[in-house]
N, C-alpha and C positions, 0 to 999 in steps of 0.2 A: 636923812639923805646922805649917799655916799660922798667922799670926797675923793679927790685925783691928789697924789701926790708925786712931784719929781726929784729924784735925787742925784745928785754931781756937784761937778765944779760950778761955781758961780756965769762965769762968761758963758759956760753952756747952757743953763737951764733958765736964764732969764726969760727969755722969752714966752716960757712957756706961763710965765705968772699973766697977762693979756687974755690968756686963753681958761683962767680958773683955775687953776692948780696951786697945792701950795710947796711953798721952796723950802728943801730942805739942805743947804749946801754942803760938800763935804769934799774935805781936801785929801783926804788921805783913807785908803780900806780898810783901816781898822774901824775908822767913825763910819763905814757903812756898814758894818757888821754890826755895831752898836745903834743905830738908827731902826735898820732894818724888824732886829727884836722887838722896839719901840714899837712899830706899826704893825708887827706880826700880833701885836694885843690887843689893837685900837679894833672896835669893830666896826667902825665909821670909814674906814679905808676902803676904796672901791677898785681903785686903781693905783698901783705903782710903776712910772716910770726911772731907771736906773740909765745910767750912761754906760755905755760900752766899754769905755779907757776904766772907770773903777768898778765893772763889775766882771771884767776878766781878770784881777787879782784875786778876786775873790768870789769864784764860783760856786762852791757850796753855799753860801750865803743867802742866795736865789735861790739854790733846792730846797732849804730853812724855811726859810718864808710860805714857800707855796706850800708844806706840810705842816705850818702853825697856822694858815690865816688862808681863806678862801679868792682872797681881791684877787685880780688879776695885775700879774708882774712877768712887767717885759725890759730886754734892755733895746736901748736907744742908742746907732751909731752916730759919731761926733763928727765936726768938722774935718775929720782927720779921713773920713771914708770907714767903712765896717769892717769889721772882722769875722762879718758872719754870726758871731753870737747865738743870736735870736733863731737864727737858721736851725742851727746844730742842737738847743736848747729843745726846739718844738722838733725835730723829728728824734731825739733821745726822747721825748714823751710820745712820740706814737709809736716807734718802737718798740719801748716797754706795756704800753697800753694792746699793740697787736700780736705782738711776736716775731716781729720784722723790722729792716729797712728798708721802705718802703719809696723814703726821698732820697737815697742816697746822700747821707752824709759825709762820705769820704770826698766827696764832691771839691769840697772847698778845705779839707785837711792840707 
């Protein structure tokens, strides 16, 4: 069976332990970068949740992942409001997948 995993700061990701997930806290993006690997080898991983504030430090870290490991990884915006992320992340994947921008991603630059 797969597992759900989320990764961030502590006060952000608690919540999600209620709901099945397991917590992998992380204060600073080099320890996501080194997590990240970890789970890019596990083939039990189904789902990766990542936080917005540590995974715009380190955005290739998430292109990594999705070329080592099949789960699905998305980031999650914080109490702080978005940044869009997630937005910009999945029309860069249909644009290289069609040939185009399609969402408009300047939208939110």
């Amino acid at each position: 069976m797969y597992k759900a995993y989320v990764l961030g700061e502590r006060h952000l990701i608690m919540g999600f332990k209620a709901v099945g997930f397991e917590l992998i806290t992380i204060e600073d993006s080099t320890k996501l970068v080194h997590e990240l690997i970890k789970l890019s080898g596990n083939p039990d991983v189904g789902l990766v949740f990542v936080t917005e504030s540590l995974a715009a430090e380190k955005p290739n870290a998430i292109d990594e992942f999705r070329q080592r490991n099949k789960a699905i990884i998305t980031v999650i915006p914080t109490h702080e409001g978005s940044r869009h992320t997630s937005f910009l992340a999945i029309s860069k994947t249909v644009e290289h997948s069609i040939g185009i921008d399609i969402l408009g991603k300047d939208m939110f630059k």
